[in-house]
ZASEKE-143634 format. One record per atom (N, C-alpha, C): residue in one letter; x, y, z. Coordinates in steps of 0.05 Angstrom, whole numbers, plus 5000, padded with zeros to 4 digits. Layout:
aXYZ;...
This chain:
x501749765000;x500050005000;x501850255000;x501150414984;x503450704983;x502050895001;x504051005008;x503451225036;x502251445023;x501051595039;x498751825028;x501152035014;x499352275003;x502052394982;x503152605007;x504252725008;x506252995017;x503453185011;x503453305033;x501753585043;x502553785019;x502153914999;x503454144984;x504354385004;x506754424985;x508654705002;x506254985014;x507455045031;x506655345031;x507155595010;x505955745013;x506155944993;x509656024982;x510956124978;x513556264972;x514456385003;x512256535002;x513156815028;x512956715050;x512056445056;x512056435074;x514156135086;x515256095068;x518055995063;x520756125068;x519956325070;x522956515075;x523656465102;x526256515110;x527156475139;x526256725150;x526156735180;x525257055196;x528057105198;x528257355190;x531057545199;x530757555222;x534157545226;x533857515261;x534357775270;x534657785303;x534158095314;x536358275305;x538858095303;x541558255297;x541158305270;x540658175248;x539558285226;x538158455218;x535658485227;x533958575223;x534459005238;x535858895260;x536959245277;x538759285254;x539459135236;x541559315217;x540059485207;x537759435197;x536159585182;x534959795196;x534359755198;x532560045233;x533460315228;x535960395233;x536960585230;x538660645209;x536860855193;x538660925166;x538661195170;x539861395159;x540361665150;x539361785135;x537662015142;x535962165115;x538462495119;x540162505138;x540862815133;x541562905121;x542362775097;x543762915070;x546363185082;x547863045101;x550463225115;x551863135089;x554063335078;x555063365056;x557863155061;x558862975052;x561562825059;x563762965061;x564063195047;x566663325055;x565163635074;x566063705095;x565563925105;x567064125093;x566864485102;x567864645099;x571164725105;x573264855105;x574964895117;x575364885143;x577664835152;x577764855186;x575964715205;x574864455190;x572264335205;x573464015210;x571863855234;x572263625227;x569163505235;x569563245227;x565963105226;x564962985252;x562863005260;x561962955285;x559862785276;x559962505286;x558462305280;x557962095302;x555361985298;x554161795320;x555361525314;x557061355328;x556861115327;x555060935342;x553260745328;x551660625339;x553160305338;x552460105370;x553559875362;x551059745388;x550959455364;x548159275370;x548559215398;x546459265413;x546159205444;x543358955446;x542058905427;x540858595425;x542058435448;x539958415468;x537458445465;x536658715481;x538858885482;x537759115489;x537859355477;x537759635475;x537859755466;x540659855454;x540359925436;x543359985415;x544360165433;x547660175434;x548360375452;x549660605429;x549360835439;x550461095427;x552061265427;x553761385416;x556561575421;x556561725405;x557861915407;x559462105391;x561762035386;x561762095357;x566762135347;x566362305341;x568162445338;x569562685326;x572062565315;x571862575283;x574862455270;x577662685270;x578562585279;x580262725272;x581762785250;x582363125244;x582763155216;x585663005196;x587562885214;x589762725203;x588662385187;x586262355218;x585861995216;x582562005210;x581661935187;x578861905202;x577661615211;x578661515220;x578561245232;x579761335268;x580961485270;x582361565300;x580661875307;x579761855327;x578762065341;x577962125370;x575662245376;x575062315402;x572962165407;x572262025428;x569061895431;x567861925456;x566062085446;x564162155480;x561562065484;x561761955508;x559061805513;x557961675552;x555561705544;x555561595568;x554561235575;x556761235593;x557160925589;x556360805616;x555360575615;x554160475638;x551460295635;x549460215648;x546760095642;x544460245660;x543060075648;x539760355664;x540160185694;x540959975702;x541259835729;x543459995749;x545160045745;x547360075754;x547660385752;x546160585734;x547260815732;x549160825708;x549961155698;x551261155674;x553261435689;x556461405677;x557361635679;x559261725650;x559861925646;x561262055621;x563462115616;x565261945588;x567362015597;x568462045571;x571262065558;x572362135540;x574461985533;x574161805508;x576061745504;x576961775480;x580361815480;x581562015468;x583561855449;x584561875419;x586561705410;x585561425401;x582961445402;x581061185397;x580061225371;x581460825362;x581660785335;x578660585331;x576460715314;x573760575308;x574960335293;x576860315276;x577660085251;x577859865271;x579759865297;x580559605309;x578359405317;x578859195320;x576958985332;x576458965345;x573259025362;x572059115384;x571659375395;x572759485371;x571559805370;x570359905353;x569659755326;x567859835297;x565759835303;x564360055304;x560760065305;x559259915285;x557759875292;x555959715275;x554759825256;x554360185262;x553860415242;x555460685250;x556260815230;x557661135238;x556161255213;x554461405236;x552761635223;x553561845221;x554462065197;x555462275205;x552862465210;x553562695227;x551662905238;x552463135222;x553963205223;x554963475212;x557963485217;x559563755216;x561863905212;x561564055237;x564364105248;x564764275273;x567264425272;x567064765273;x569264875272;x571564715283;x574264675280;x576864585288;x576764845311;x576265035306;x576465195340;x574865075360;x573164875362;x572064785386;x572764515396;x575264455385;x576264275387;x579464335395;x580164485396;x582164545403;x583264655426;x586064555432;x587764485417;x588464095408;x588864175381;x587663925366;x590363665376;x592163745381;x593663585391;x592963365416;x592463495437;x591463445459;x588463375460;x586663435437;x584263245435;x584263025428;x586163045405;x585762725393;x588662515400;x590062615409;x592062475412;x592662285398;x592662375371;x593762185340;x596762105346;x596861815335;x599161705348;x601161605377;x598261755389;x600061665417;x597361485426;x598761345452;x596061095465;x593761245476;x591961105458;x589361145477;x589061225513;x587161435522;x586661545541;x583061455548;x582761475567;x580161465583;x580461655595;x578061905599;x578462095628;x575662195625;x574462355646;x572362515647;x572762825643;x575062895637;x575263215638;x575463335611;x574363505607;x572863595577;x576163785567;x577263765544;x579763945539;x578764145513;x576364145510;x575764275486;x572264445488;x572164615471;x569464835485;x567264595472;x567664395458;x565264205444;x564464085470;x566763965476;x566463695504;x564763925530;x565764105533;x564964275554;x561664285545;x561364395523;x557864305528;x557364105522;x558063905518;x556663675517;x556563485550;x557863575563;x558363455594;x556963635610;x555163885597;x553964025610;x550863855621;x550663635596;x548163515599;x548763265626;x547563205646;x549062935668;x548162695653;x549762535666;x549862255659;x546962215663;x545161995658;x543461925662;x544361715692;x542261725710;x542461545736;x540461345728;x540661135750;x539460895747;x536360945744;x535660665725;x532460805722;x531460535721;x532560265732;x531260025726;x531259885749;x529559875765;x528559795798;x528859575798;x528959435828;x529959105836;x528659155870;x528658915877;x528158855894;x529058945926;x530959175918;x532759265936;x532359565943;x530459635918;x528659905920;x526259905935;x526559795954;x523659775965;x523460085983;x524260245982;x523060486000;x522260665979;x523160615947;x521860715935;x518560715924;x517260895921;x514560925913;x513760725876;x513960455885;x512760365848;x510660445844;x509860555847;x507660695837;x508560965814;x510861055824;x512061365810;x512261225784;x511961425765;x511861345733;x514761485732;x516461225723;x520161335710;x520161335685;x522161605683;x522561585661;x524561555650;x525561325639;x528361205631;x530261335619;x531761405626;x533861515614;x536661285613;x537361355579;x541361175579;x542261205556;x543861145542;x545961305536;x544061475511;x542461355498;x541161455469;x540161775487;x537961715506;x537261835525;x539162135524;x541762015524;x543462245536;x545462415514;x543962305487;x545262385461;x542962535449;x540562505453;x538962625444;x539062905453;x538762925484;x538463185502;x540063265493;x543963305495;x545663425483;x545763445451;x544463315436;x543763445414;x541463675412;x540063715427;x538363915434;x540964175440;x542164125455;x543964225472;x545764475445;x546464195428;x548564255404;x546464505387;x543864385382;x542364495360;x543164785364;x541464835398;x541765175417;x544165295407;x546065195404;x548965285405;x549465325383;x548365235356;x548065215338;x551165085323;x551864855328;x552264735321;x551964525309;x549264435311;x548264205300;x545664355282;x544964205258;x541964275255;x539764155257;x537164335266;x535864215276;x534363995263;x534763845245;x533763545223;x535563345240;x538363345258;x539663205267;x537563105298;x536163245307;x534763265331;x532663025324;x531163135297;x529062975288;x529662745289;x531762725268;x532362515259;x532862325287;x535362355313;x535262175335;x532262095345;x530462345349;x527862235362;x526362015346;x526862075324;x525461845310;x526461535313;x529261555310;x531161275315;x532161145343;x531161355365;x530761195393;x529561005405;x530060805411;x529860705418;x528260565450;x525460625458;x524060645475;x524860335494;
């Protein structure tokens, strides 16, 4: 006796594999600012590196390339988790190309006078070893440290004298790139389509 026939396939589409989460966050965030690839004189590029935080939220920074390397620059950000608290810091002479430091995306934002970055030696510390510190050496870093770190915003069992009932509102690092791009716009260093553009690509 021959066995009954094979069920027929499913449609095409529904044959396809599901993109997975890391895949699929590639896509998420694309760029509409039409920032021009080469800036003006005396400028260097100020751009967001984003790198996959699956299953949590992508984390966010600032570079500033420096005008010798654009792979070596300045990177400011605030680092930390919504559990633990976040604080801000600078690191300096930091190469995006190496392994375990390539973002997953570098968005450029715009161009920034080389006077607010200066003196350019001592910002980027091209060629010499990488630095970690919290102290701002340049009038950019100075407002951008004007905004605080974001503090802890994700409760445990150890918060009990707190009120759960209070509605939080989460703040971390995207959190703390957005505000200082508000920050930038005021100052008018940034324009204001760069603002949009983060609110739209944040990540709740």
């Amino acid at each position: 006796m021959l066995p009954p026939p094979a069920p027929p396939l499913p449609p095409p589409h529904l044959l396809q594999l599901p993109v997975s989460n890391n895949e699929a966050e590639k896509h998420t965030l694309s760029s509409c600012l039409n920032v021009p690839a080469t800036g003006p004189p005396n400028s260097v590029s100020l751009s967001l590196l984003v790198y996959n935080g699956w299953p949590f939220a992508n984390h966010w920074e600032y570079f500033i390339s420096s005008p010798t390397s654009l792979e070596v620059g300045v990177v400011m950000q605030a680092a930390g988790n919504v559990r633990e608290g976040f604080w801000l810091e600078i690191k300096r002479g930091w190469n995006i190309g190496l392994p375990g430091q390539k973002p997953d995306k570098v968005i450029l934002l715009g161009w920034v006078a080389e006077a607010l970055v200066e003196p350019l030696e001592t910002v980027f510390r091209v060629g010499k070893d990488p630095v970690i510190e919290q102290e701002a050496r340049c009038e950019l870093e100075k407002t951008l440290l004007k905004v605080p770190a974001p503090e802890k915003t994700l409760r445990n069992a150890a918060d009990d004298q707190m009120d759960r009932r209070a509605r939080i509102t989460q703040r971390n690092c995207q959190t703390w790139v957005v505000e200082t791009s508000e920050l930038l716009v005021m100052e008018g260093i940034l324009e204001p389509q760069v603002v949009d553009f983060l609110v739209a690509n944040k990540q709740y």
